[in-house]
C-alpha positions as CSV (number, residue, x, y, z in Angstrom):
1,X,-41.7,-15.2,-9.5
2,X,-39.5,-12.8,-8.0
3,X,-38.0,-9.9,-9.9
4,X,-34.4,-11.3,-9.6
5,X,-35.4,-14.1,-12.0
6,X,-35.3,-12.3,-15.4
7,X,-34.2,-12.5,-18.3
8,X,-32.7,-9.0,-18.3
9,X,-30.9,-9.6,-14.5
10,X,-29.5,-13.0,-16.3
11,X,-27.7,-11.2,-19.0
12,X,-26.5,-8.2,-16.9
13,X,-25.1,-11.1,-14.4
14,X,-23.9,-13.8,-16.8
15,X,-22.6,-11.8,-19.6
16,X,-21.3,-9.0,-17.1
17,X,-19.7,-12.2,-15.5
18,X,-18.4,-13.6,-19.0
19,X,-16.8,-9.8,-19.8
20,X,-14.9,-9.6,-16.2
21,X,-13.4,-13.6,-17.1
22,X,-12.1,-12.2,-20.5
23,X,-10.5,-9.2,-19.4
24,X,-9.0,-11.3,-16.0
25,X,-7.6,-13.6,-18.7
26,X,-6.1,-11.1,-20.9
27,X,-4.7,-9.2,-18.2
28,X,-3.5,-12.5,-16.5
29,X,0.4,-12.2,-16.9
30,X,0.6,-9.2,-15.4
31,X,1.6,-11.7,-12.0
32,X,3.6,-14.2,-14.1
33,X,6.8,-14.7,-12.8
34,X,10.1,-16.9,-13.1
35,X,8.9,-18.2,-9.9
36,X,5.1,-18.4,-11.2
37,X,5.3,-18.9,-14.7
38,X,1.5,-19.1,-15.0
39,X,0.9,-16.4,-12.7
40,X,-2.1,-16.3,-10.3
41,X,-2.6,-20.4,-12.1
42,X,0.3,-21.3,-10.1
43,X,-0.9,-20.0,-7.1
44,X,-4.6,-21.5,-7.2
45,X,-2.9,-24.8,-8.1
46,X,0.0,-24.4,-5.3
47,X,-0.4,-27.4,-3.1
48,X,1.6,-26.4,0.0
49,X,2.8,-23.5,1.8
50,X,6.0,-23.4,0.4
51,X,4.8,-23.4,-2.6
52,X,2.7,-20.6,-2.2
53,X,5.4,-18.6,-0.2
54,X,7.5,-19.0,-3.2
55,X,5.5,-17.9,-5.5
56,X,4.2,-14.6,-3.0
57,X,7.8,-13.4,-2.5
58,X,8.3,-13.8,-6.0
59,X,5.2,-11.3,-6.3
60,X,6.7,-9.1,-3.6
61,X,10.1,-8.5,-5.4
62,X,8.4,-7.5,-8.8
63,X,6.4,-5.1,-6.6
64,X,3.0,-7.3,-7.0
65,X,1.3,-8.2,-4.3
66,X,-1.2,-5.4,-4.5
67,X,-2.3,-6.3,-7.7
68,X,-2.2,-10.0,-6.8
69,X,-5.0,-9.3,-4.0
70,X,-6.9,-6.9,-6.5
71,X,-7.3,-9.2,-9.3
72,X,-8.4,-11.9,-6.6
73,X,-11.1,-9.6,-5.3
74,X,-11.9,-9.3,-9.0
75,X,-12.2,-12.9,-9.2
76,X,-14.8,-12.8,-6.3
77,X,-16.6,-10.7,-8.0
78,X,-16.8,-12.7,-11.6
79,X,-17.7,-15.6,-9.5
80,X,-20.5,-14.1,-7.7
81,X,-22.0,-12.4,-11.5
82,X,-21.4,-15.7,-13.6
83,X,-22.6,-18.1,-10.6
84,X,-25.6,-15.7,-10.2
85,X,-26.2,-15.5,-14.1
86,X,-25.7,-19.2,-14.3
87,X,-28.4,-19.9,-11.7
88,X,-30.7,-17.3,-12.9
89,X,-30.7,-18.1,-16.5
90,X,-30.6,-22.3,-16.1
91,X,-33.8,-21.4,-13.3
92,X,-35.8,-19.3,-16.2
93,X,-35.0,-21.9,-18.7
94,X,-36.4,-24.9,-16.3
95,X,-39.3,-23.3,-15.6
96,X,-40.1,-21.8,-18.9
97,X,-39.1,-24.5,-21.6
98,X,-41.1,-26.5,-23.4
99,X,-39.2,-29.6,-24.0
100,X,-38.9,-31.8,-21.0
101,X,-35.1,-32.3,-22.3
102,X,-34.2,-28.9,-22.2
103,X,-35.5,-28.5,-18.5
104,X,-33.4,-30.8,-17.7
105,X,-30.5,-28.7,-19.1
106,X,-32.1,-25.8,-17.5
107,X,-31.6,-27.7,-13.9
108,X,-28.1,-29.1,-15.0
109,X,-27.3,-25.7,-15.3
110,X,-28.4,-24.3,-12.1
111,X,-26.9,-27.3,-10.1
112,X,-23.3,-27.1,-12.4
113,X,-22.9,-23.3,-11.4
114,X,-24.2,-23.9,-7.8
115,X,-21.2,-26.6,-7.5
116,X,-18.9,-24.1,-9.7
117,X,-19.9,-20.9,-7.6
118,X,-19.0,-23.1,-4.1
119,X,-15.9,-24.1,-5.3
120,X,-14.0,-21.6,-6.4
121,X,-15.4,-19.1,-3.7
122,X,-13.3,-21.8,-1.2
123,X,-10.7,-21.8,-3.3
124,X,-10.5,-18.2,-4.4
125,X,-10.8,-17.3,-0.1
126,X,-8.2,-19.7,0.9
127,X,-5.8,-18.2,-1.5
128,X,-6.6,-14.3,-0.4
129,X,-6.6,-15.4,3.2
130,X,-2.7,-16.7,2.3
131,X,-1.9,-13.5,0.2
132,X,-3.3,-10.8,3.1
133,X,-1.3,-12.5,5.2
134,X,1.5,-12.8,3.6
135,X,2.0,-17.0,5.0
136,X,1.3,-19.7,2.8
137,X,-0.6,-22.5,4.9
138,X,-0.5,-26.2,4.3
139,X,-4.4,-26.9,4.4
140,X,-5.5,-23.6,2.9
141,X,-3.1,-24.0,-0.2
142,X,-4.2,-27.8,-0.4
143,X,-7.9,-27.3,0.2
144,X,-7.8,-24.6,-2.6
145,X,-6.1,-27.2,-5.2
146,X,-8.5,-29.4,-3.9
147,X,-11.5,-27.6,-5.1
148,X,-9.7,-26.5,-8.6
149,X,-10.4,-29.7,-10.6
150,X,-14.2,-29.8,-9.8
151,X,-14.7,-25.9,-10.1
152,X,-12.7,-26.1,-13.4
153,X,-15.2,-29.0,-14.5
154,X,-18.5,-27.1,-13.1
155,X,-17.5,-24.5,-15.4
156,X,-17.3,-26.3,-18.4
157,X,-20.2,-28.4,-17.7
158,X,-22.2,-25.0,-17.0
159,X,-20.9,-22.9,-19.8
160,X,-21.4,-25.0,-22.6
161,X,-24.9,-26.6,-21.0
162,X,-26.2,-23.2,-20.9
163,X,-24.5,-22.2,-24.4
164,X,-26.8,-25.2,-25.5
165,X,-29.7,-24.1,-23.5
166,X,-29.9,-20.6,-24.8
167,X,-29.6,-22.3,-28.9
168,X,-32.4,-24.8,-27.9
169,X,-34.7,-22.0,-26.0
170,X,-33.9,-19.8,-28.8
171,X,-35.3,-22.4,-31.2
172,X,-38.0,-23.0,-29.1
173,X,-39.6,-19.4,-29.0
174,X,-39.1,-19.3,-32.6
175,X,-41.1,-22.4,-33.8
């Protein structure tokens, strides 16, 4: 097995992945605005180019456009640890568990953040292709909140199918 597939690498990845979601969620209002209320929520859910104008000129009069493309580089990078992570960890606990059960947990996981990781890199890139250009497009602001229901069910499914994995495994290596 390759060297990428440890258990070390899946806790630098998934919990380095876990630490950069906290901190993008308590820093999150930092872009809220009357225009975006919910901040950079509003803009991944934003529909239509309008919309997403609105809400980028209401970033560029409080002086926040920088920090808008900043924290969505940040969120490429969170999606690429906790995707990576995800995979890693529900790959080690498919191969390596003893319960068939929990394999299949192990391989819910790896396909949940798989589907997670793919979604909200589209939607993450179709809303930083709108902000560097400063020009909200139609079918880049509706493919993005296209892709937002099933990233933000990928991630449930995967976070709490691998929360439940680790227990399990845990209890496994124990017995």
């Amino acid at each position: 097995m390759s060297n990428l597939y440890s258990w070390r690498n899946f806790w630098i990845f998934w919990g380095g992945g876990l630490a950069l979601f906290i901190y993008l969620i308590l820093s999150g209002g930092m872009l809220d605005t009357s225009v975006a209320p919910s901040g950079i929520l509003d803009h991944q859910s934003a529909a239509t180019a309008d919309r997403v104008n609105a809400i980028q000129q209401s970033w560029a009069a409080a002086g926040l456009l920088e920090t808008a493309r900043w924290r969505m580089v940040a969120d490429l990078l969170f999606i690429t640890l906790y995707m990576s992570g995800g995979i890693i960890g529900g790959r080690l606990i498919w191969q390596h568990a003893v319960s068939p059960s929990l394999k299949k947990v192990g391989l819910l996981c790896v396909l949940s953040y798989f589907v997670f990781g793919l979604t909200d890199y589209l939607e993450t890139v179709c809303q930083l292709i709108q902000l560097v250009g400063e020009q909200g497009s139609d079918m880049l602001a509706g493919t993005a909140a296209l892709a937002r229901p099933l990233k933000i069910l990928t991630w449930i499914v995967g976070t709490v199918a691998m929360i439940v994995a680790l227990v399990w495994r845990w209890r496994e290596t124990r017995a």
